[in-house]
C-alpha positions, 0 to 999 in steps of 0.5 A: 494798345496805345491807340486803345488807351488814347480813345478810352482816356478822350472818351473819359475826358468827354463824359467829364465835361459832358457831366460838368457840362449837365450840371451847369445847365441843371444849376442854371435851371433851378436858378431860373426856376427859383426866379420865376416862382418868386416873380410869381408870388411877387406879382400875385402879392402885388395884385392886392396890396390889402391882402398882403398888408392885412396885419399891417392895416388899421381897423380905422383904414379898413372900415373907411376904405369898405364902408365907403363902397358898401354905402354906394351900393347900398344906395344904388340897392334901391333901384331893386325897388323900382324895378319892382315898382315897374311890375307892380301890376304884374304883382298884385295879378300873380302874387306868386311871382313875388315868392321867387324874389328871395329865391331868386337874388340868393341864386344870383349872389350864389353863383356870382360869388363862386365865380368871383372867389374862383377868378380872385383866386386865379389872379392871386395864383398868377394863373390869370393876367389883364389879358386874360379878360375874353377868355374867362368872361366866355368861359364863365358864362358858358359855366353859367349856362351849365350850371344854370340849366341843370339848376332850372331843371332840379327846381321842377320837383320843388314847384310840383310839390308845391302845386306852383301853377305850370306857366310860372314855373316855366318862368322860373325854370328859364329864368335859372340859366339866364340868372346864373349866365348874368351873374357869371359875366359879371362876376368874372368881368369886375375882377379885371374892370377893378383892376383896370380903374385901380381898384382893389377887386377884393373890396370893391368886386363883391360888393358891386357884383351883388348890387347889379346881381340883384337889380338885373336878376329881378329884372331878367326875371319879370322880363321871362315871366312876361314872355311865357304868361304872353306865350300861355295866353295870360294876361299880365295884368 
């Protein structure tokens, strides 16, 4: 009986620092975990001071530090128009091809911007790092790709209805995924090209996104067009 009592009050003894014990490691876990929260939320705020400091910042600095980027983009827009000047045989021979144009660049700048928002986003998040770069550049592209294809695809009803000739709308079908492969890659690439050069991503990624969207997105376009009119037999000029 005494033997008895003696186990059962070690046993007692063992569950209480078993349980003390327990509550120590849960104390020091939720600590941790507090911790690294934070240290996530203080990289992610730290990744874009502008945000952060948006009801601190005067409009004087805003427009100054965005409307110094917007006036080189804008200058460097008008290597859209050489491109076009390039072509302009093509033009005046299939007129129809200049009515894509719009059609076109607003594609590219849709795509480019979701994958910017959802790459700003990640970052913000912590979700993503430096590091990180290959493996969303591969990732978005292959989106791209995706979603690119299936666009090209829902286009075709579109330019039956309106009697647009067979070799210019497989033009602009395939354009669509290379468009939308285009201005995935540089949409997630800039975000992190910013960041390496000490950049603000949020004020510089879109602006320069678009900018090269637009001038590449006509480029890849005239550049399908030509090698489906050589593959119908049409001239190209």
């Amino acid at each position: 009986m005494v033997a008895s009592s003696s186990v059962e009050g070690e046993l007692k003894e063992k569950i209480k620092e078993l349980r003390a014990e327990n509550a120590t490691l849960r104390k020091a876990a939720g600590i941790k975990s507090k911790e690294v929260i934070k240290k996530s939320e203080s990289n992610a705020e730290g990744s874009d001071p502008d945000v952060d400091d948006y009801k601190e910042t005067g409009i004087v600095r805003l427009v100054i530090s965005r409307g110094g980027w917007l006036a080189v983009f804008l200058v460097s827009l008008s290597l859209t128009s050489l491109v076009m000047t390039g072509f302009e045989n093509t033009l005046e021979k299939h007129i129809e091809l200049a009515y894509f144009v719009p059609l076109m660049i607003g594609h590219g700048g849709n795509a480019g911007g979701q994958t910017l928002g959802t790459v700003l986003s990640a970052m913000a998040r912590g979700q993503i790092g430096k590091n990180d770069w290959f493996s969303v550049l591969v990732k978005e592209c292959a989106v791209g790709l995706g979603t690119g294809s299936c666009v090209g695809v829902a286009t075709l009803p579109l330019l039956m209805a309106l009697k647009i000739p067979t070799h210019i709308s497989v033009a602009i079908m395939l354009t669509m995924p290379f468009l939308t492969v285009l201005a995935a890659g540089l949409a997630a690439i800039l975000p992190f090209a910013c960041h390496a050069v000490g950049f603000d991503p949020s004020v510089v990624a879109a602006p320069a996104m678009t900018t090269l969207v637009d001038v590449g997105g006509i480029l890849v376009y005239f550049l399908t067009a030509q090698i489906v009119f050589r593959y119908f037999g049409i001239a190209l000029s």
